[in-house]
N, C-alpha and C positions, 0 to 999 in steps of 0.2 A: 560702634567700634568693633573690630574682627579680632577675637581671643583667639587665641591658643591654648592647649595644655602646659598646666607647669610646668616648667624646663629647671632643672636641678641647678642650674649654672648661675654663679651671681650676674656676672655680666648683663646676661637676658634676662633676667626677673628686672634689673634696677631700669635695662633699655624698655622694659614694657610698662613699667610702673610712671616712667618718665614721659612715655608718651600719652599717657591715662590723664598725668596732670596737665599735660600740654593741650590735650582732647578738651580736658573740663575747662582750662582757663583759657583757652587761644580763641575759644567760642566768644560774640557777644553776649552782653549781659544787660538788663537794665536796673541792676540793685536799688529796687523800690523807687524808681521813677521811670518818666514816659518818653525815657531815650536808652536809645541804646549807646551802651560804652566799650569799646576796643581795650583790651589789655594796655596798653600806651596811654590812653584815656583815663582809665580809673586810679593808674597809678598816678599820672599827670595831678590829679586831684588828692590822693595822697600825699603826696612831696608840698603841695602847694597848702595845706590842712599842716600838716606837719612843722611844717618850714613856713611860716605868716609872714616871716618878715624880709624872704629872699626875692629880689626882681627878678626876670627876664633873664640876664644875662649870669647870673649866681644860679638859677635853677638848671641852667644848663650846666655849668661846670659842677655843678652837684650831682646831675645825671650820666656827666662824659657824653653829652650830646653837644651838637652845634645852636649855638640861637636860635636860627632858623626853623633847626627841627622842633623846640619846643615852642617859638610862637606860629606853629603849623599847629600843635595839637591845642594850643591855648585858644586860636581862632576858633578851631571845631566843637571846641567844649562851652565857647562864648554863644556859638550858636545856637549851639542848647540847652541854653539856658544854666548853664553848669555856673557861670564864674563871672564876674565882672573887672575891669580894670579900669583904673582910675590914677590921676596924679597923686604919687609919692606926697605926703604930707611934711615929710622930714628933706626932700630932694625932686624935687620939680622936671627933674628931666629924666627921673624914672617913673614906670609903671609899678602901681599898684596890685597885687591880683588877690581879689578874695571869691571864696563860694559865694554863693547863692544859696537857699533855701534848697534848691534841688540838689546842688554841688554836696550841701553839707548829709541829704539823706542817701545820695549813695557813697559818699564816702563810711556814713556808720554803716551802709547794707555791705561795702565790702570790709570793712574793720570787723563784723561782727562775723564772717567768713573766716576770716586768716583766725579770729580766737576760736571757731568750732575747728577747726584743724589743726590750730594748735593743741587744745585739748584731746581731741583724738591721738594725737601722733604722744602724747605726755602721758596719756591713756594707757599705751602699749608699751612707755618707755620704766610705767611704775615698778615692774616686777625684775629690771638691770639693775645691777649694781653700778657704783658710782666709775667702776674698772668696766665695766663696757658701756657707758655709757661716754665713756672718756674716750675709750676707743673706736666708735661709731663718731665721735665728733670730729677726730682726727682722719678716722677713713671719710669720711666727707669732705672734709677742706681737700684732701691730696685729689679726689674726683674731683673737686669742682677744675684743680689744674689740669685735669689731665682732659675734663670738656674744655678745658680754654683753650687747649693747646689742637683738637680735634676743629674746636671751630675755624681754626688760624691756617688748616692744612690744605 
């Protein structure tokens, strides 16, 4: 990735810092197995670890996506071995989805990911008080609307 010197400015440290995570997570990855997983992918597999008991069409209104798009990534992840699907035991005319042996060791390679980062970021956060910590939570929520509203332009 191409650095720059630190710029004093909040704006550009948060736009640099954003693209660093974008860099590190937009990449493939194969969290302890012999496929490679798309950022859509490995969370597909989180939501579906998380959430056991939701089909097809609940995964999707859970995600704000169409059907479609998630039995597009449920196809890809079947392929590799990630997941299997099966008749609903309780409801016959829905799908089943559970991991796989593989599905389940990259879901813990990336759980075990999001907890080293959470700890890093809890790390840095030890020595705020509970007044900036409160106000770092707040100045995030208002960013996140003012990306929403950037994405929407």
């Amino acid at each position: 990735m191409f650095t720059f010197a630190k710029n004093p400015n909040i704006s550009y440290r948060l736009l640099t810092i954003a693209w660093q995570l974008f860099d590190s997570d937009g990449k493939f990855h194969y969290y302890g197995t012999d496929q490679l997983l798309y950022e859509a992918e490995i969370h597909m597999i989180m939501h579906i670890k998380d959430n056991p008991d939701l089909h097809l069409a609940a995964l999707a209104e859970k995600l704000g996506v169409t059907r479609g798009a998630v039995s597009q990534v449920i196809k890809k992840l079947e392929k590799k071995g990630m997941l299997t699907k099966s008749k609903s035991q309780t409801n016959r005319s829905m799908l089943q989805i559970s991991l796989t042996a593989k599905g389940e060791t990259a879901y813990k390679q990336h759980r075990l990911y999001h907890d080293e980062f959470d700890n890093a970021v809890n790390s840095i956060l030890t020595s705020a008080t509970p007044e900036e910590q409160e106000f770092l939570i707040k100045f995030l929520d208002n960013l996140e609307g003012v990306v929403e509203k950037f994405k929407h332009s």
